[in-house]
ZATORPA-375156 format. One line per 2 residues: their letters; for each residue x, y, z negated of N, C-alpha, C. Coordinates in nm, 3 decimals, always signed. Layout:
REM residues N
A = X,Y,Z,X,Y,Z,X,Y,Z ~ ...
This chain:
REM residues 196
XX = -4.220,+2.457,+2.386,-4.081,+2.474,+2.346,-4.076,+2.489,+2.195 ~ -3.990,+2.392,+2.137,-4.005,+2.430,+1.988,-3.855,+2.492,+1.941
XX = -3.899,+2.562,+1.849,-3.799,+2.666,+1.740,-3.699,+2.540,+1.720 ~ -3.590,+2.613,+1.750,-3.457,+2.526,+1.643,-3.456,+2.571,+1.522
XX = -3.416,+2.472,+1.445,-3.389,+2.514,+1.326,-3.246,+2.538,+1.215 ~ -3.238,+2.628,+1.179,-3.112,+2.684,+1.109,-3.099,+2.538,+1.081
XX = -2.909,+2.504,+1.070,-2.862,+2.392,+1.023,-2.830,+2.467,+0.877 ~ -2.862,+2.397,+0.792,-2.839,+2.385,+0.612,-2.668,+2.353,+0.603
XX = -2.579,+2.456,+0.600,-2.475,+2.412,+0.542,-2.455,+2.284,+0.435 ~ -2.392,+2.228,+0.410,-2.347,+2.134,+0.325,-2.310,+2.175,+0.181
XX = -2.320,+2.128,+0.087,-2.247,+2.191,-0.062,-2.148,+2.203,-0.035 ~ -2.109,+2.387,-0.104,-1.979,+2.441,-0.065,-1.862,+2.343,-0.155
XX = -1.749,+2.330,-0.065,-1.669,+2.238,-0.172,-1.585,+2.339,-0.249 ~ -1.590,+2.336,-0.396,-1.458,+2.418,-0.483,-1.376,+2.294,-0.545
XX = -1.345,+2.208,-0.463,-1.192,+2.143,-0.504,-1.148,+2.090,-0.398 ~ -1.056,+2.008,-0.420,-0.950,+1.975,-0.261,-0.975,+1.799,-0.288
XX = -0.967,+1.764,-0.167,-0.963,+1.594,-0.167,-0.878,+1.549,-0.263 ~ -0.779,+1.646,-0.239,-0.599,+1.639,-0.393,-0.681,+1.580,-0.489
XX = -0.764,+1.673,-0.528,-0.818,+1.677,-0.691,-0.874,+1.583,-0.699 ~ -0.960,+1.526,-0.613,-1.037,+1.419,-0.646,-0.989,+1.258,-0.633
XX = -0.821,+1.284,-0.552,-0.757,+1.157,-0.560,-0.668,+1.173,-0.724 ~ -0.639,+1.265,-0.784,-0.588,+1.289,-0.875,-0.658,+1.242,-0.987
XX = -0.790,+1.254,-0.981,-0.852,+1.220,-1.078,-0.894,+1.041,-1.053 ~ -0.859,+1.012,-0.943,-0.948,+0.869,-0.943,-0.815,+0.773,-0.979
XX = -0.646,+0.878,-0.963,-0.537,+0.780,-1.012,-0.548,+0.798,-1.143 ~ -0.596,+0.888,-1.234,-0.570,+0.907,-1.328,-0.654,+0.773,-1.448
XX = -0.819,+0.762,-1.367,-0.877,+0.651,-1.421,-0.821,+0.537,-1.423 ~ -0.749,+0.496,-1.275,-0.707,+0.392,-1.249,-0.560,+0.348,-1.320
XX = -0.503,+0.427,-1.377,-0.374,+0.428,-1.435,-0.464,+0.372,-1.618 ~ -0.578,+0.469,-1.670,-0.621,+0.435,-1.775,-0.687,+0.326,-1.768
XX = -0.788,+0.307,-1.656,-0.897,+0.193,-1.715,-0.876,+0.053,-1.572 ~ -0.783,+0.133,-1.488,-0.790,-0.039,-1.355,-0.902,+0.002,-1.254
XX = -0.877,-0.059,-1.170,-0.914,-0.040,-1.019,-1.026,-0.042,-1.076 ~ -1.130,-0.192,-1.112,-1.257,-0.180,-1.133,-1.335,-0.118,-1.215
XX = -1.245,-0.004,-1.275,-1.331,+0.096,-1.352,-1.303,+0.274,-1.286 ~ -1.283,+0.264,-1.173,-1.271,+0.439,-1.092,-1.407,+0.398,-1.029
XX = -1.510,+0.500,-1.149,-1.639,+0.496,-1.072,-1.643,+0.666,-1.014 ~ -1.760,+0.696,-0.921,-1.780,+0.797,-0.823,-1.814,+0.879,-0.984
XX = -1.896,+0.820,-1.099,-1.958,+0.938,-1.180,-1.802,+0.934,-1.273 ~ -1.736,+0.864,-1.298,-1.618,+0.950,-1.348,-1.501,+0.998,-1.276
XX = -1.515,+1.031,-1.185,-1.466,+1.032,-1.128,-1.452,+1.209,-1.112 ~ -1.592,+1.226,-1.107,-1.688,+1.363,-1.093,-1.617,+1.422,-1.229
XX = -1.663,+1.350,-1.391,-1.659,+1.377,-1.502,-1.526,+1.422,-1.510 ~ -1.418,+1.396,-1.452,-1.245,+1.437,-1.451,-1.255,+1.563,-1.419
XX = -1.326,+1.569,-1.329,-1.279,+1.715,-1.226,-1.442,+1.795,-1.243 ~ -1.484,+1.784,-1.357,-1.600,+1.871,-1.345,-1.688,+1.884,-1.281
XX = -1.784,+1.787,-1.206,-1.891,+1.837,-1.140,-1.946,+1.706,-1.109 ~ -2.097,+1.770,-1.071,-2.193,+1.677,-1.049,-2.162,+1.530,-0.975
XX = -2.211,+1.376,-1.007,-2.157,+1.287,-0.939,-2.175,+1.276,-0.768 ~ -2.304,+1.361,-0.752,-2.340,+1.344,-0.594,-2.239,+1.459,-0.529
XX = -2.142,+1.525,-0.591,-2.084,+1.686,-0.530,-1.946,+1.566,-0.478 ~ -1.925,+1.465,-0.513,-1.801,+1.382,-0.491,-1.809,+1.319,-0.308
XX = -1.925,+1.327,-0.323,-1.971,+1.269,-0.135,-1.922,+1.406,-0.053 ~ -1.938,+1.474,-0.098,-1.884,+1.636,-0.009,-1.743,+1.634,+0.008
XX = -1.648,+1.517,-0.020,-1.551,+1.507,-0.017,-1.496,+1.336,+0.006 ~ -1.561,+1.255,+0.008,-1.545,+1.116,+0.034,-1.695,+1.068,+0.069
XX = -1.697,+0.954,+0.168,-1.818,+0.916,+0.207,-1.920,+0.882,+0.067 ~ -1.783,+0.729,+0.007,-1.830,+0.639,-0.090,-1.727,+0.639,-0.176
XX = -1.728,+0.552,-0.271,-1.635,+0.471,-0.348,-1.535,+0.378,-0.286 ~ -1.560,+0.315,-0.193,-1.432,+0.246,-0.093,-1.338,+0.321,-0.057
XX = -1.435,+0.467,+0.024,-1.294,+0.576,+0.092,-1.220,+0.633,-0.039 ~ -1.266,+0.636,-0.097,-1.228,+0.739,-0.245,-1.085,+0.565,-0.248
XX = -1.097,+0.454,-0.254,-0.994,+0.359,-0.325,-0.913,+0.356,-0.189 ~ -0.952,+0.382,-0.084,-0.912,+0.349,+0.009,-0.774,+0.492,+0.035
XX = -0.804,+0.624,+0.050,-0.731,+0.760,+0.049,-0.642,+0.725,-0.071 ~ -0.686,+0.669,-0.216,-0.584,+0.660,-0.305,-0.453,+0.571,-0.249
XX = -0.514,+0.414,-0.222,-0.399,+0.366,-0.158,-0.316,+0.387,-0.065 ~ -0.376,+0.482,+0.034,-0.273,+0.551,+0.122,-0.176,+0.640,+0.097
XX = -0.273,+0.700,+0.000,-0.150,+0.814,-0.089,-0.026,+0.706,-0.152 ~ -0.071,+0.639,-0.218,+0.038,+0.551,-0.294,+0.139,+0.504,-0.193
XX = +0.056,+0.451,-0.081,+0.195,+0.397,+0.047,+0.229,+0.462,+0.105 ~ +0.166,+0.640,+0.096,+0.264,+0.695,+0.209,+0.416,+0.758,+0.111
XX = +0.366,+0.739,-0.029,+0.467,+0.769,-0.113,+0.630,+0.624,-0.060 ~ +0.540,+0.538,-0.040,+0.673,+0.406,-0.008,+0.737,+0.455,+0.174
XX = +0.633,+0.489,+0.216,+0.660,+0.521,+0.381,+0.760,+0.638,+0.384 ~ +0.748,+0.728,+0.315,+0.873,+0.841,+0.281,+1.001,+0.803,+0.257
XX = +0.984,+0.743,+0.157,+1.095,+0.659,+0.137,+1.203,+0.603,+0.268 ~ +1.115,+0.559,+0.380,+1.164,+0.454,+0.441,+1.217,+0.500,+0.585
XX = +1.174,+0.639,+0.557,+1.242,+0.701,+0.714,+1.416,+0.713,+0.691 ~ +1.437,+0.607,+0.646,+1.607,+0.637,+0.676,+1.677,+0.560,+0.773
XX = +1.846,+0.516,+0.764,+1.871,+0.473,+0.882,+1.836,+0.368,+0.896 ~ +1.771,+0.300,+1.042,+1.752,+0.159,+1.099,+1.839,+0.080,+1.143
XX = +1.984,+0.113,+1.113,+2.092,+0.087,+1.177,+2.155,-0.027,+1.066 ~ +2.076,+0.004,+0.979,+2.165,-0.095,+0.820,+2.090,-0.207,+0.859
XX = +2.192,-0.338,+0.800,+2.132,-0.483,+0.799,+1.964,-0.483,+0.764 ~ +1.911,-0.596,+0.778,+1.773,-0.590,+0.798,+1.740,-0.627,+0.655
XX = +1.851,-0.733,+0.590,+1.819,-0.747,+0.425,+1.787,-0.637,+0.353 ~ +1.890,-0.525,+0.389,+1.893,-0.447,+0.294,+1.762,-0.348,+0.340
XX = +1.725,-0.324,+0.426,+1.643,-0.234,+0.464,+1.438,-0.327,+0.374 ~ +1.505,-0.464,+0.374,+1.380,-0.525,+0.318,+1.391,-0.518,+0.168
XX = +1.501,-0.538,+0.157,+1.508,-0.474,-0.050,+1.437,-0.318,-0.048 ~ +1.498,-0.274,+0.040,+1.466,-0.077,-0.012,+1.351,-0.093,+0.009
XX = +1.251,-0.143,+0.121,+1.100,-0.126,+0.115,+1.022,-0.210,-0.009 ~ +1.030,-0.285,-0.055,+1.024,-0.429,-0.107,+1.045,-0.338,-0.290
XX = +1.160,-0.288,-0.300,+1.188,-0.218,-0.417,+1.079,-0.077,-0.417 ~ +1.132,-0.008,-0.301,+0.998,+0.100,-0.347,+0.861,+0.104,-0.326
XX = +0.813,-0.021,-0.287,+0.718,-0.024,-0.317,+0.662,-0.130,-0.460 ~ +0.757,-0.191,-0.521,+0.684,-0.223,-0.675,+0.744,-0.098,-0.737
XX = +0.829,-0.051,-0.765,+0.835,+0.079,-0.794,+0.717,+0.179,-0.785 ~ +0.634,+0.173,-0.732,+0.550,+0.271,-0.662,+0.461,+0.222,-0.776
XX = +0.415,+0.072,-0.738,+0.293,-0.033,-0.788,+0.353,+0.036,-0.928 ~ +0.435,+0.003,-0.975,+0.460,-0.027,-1.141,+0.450,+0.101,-1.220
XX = +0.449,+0.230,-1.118,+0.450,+0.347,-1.191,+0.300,+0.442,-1.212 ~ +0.236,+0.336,-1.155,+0.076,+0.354,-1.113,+0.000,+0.212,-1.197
XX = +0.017,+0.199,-1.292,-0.071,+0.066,-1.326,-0.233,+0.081,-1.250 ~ -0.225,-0.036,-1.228,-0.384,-0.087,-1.188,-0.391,-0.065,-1.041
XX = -0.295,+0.014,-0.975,-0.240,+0.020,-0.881,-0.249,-0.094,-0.742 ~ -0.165,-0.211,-0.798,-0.168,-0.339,-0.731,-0.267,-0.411,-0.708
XX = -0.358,-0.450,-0.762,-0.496,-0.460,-0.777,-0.600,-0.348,-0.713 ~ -0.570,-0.240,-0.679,-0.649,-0.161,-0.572,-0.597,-0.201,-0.480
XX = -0.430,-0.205,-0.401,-0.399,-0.271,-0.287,-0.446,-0.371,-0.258 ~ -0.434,-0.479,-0.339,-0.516,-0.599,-0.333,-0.654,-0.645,-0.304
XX = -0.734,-0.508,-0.294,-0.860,-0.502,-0.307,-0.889,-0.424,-0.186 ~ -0.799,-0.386,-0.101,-0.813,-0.267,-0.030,-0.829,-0.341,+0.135
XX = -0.838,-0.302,+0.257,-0.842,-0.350,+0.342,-0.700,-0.314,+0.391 ~ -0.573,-0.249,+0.388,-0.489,-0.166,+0.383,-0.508,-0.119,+0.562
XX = -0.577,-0.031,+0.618,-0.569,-0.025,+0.746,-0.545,+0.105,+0.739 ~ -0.491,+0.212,+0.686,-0.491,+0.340,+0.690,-0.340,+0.368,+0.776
XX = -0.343,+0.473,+0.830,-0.194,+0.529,+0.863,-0.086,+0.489,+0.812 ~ -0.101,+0.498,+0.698,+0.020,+0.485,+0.608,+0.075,+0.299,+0.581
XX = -0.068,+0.243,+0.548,+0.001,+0.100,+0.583,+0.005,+0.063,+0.650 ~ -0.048,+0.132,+0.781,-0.003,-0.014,+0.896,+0.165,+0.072,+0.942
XX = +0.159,+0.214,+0.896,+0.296,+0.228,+0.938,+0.391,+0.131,+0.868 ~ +0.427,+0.101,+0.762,+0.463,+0.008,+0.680,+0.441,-0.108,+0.754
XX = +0.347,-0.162,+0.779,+0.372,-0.304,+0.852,+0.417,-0.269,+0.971 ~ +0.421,-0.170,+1.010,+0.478,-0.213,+1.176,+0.662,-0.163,+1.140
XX = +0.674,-0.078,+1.035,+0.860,-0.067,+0.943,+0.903,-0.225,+0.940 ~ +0.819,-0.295,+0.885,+0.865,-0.390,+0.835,+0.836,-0.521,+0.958
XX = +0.736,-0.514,+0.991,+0.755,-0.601,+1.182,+0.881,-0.556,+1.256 ~ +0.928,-0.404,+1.245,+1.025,-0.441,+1.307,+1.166,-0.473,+1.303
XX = +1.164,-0.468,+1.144,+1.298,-0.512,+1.011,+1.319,-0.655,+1.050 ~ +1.188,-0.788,+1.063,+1.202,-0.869,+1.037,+1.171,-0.913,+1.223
XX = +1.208,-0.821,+1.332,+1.194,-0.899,+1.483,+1.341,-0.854,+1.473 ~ +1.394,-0.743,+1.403,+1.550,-0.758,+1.428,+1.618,-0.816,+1.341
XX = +1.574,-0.908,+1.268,+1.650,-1.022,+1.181,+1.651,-1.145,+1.298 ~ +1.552,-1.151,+1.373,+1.579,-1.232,+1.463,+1.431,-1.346,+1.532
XX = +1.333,-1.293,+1.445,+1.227,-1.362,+1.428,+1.133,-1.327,+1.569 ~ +1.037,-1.388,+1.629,+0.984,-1.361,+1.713,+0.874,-1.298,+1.653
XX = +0.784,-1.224,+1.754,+0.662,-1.117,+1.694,+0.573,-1.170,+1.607 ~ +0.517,-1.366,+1.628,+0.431,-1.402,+1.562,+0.483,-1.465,+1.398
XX = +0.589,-1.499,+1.454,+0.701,-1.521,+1.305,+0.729,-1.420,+1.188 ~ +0.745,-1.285,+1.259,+0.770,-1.205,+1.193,+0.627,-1.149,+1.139
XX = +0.505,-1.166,+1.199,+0.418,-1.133,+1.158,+0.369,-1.241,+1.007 ~ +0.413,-1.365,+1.044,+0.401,-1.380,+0.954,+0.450,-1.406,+0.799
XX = +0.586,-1.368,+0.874,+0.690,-1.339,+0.742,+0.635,-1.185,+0.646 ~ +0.559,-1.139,+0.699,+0.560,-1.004,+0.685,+0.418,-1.046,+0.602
XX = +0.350,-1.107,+0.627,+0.216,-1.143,+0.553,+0.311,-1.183,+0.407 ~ +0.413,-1.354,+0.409,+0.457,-1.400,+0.266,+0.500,-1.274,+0.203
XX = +0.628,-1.197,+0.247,+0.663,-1.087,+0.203,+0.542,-0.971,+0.119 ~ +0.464,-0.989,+0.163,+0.349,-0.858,+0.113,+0.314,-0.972,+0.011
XX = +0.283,-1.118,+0.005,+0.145,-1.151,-0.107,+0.268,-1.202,-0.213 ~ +0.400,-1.197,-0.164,+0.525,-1.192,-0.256,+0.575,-1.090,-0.338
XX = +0.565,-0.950,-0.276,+0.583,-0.846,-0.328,+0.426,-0.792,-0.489 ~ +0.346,-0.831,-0.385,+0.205,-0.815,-0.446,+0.169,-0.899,-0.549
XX = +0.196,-1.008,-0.557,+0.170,-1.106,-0.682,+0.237,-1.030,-0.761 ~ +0.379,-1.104,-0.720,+0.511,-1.033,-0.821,+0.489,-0.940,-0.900
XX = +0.420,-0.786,-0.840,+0.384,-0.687,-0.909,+0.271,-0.732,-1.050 ~ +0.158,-0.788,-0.968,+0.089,-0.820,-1.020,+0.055,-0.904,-1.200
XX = +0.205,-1.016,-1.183,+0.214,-1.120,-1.276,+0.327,-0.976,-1.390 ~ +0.356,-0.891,-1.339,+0.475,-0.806,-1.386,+0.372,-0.717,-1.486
XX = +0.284,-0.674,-1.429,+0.194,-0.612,-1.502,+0.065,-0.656,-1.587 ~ +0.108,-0.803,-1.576,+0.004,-0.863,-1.735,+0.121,-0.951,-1.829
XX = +0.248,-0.938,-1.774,+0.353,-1.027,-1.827,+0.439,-0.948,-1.829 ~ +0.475,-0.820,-1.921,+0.614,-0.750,-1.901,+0.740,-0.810,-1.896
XX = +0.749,-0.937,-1.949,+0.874,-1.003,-1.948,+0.920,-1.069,-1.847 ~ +0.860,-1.058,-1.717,+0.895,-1.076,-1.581,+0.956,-0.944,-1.547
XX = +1.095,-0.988,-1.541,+1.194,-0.860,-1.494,+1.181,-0.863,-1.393 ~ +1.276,-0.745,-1.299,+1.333,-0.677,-1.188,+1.437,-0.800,-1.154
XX = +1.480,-0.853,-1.253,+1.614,-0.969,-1.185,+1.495,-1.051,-1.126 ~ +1.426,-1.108,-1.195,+1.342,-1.212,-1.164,+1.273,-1.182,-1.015
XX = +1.213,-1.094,-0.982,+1.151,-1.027,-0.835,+1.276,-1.029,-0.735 ~ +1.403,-0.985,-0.771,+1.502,-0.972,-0.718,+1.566,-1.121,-0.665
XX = +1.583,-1.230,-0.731,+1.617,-1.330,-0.712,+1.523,-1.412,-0.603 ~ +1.365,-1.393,-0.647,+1.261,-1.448,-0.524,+1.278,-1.387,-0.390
XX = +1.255,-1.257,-0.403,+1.269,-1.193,-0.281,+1.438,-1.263,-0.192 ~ +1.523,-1.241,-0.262,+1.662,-1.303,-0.227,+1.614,-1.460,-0.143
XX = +1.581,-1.529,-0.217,+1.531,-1.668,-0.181,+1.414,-1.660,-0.063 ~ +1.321,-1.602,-0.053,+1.269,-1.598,+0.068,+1.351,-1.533,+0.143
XX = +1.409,-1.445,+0.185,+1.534,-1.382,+0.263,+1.606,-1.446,+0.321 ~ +1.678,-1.590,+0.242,+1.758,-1.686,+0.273,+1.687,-1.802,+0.405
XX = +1.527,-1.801,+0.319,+1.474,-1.852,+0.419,+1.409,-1.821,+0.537 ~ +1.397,-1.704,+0.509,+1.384,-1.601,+0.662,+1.490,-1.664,+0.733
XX = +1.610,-1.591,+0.717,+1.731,-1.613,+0.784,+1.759,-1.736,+0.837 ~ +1.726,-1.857,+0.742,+1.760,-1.957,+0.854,+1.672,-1.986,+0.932
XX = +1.547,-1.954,+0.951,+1.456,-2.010,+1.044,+1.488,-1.926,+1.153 ~ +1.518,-1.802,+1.144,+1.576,-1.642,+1.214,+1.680,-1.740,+1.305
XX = +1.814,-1.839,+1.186,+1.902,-1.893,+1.257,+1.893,-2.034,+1.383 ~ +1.779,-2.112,+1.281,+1.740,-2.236,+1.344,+1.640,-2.189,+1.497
XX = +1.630,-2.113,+1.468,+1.591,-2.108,+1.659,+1.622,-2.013,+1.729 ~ +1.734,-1.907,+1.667,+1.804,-1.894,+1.792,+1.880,-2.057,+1.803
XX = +1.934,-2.070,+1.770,+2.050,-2.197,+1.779,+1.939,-2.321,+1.893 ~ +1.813,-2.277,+1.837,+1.726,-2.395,+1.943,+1.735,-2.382,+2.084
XX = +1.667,-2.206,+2.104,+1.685,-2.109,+2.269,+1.809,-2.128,+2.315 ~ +1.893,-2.139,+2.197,+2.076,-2.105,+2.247,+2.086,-2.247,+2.346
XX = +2.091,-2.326,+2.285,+2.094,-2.479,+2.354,+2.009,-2.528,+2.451 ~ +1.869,-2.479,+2.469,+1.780,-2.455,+2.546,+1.843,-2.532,+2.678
């Protein structure tokens, strides 16, 4: 029969996951997604680079918890009424989330980089799956309206933040124009089933 052996606690943690997403927006706001490394990360918040694993696996979860934070900031947003037209409910998501992107530089480019599967975005895609099945679209339609919509929203941000002179009218007018074309395809087959 052999002796068990005492389990070795883990390094005690003295900061909060908070702190260490705080510090990895803070790089990412100064230097861009591809510069929030694990050792500065550490260097923000004081402590050794290996004391950062006592609180995130790797460097993915560390980009990965940031972007959730960022979308659950848009997901707040979005608990309001479901009862309003479906346009407008796709502007308010659509708006607060480059809002979100634009107040976070380097931001868009971590989404972009991200796998987005956390709580927070797939709540968002399934807000917005069901914005665009009650515009009229069927599940695989809307799924994939919901894909243009994201790499629409996401460029947009994107070209906004190496080109400041791409306004809010300008995002506003595209988004409008895919909308239009939502809608009629939304229209062209009910009108197909209708006749059916």
């Amino acid at each position: 029969m052999t002796e068990a052996h005492p389990v070795r606690p883990g390094p005690r943690r003295t900061l909060s996951e908070q702190a260490i997403l705080d510090a990895a927006l803070a790089l990412l706001a100064e230097l861009g997604a591809e510069r929030v490394t694990i050792r500065g990360i550490a260097a923000r918040v004081g402590i050794a680079p290996n004391a950062v694993y006592t609180y995130f696996p790797d460097k993915a979860a560390v980009l990965r918890g940031l972007a959730e934070q960022l979308l659950g900031r848009v997901h707040d947003n979005q608990e309001g009424d479901s009862s309003s037209p479906w346009r407008d409910r796709v502007h308010a998501l659509a708006r607060d989330l480059r809002n979100e992107l634009l107040a976070h530089p380097g931001s868009v480019y971590l989404l972009l980089g991200s796998s987005l599967d956390g709580r927070n975005a797939q709540a968002i895609g399934a807000a917005l799956l069901t914005i665009l099945t009650d515009a009229g679209l069927d599940r695989d339609a809307a799924a994939d309206a919901a894909h243009l919509l994201n790499v629409y929203i996401l460029g947009s941000v994107a070209l906004e933040t190496t080109d400041p002179a791409t306004a809010a009218g300008q995002f506003q007018w595209g988004l409008d124009r895919l909308l239009d074309g939502l809608a009629a395809h939304a229209g062209t087959r009910r009108n197909h089933h209708g006749s059916a």
